[in-house]
N, C-alpha and C positions, 0 to 999 in steps of 0.2 A: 074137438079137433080131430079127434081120429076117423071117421066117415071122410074125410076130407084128404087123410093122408094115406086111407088106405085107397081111395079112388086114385091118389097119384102114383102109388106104386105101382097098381095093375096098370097104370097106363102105361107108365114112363117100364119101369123096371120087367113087367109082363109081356107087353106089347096086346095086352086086349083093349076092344073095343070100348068105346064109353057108353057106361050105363046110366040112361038117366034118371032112374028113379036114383042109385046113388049119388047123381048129380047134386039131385032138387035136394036129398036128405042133407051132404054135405055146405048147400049153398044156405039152406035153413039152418043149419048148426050155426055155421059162421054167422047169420046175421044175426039170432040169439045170443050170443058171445058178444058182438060189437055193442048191441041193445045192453046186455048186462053191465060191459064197461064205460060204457057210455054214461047210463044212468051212476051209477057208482061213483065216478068221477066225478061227477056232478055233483054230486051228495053231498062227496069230502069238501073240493071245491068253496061248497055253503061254508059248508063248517067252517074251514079254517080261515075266510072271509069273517065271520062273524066272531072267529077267537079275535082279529084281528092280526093274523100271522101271514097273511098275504092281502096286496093293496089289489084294485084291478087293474088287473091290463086287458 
């Protein structure tokens, strides 16, 4: 998360230009993060389907 919030400082709070190799770095973090919670969630999801402590919806 930080590539991402340091690019919005320099933006917003700086007034520098965008850069986009920090762009692509911060857009790649984030979709790493989505991909890890993503899958995770999923995981638990199993599990607590198969305790049977959640029905599906």
């Amino acid at each position: 998360m930080t590539p991402g919030a340091g690019l919005l400082r320099e933006l917003m709070a700086r007034g520098q230009d965008l850069n986009w190799g920090q762009f692509a770095i911060a857009l790649i973090n984030g979709i790493v993060y989505f991909a890890i919670g993503f899958f995770l969630f999923h995981k638990a999801e199993q599990l607590a389907k198969r305790r049977g402590r959640i029905g599906g919806y």
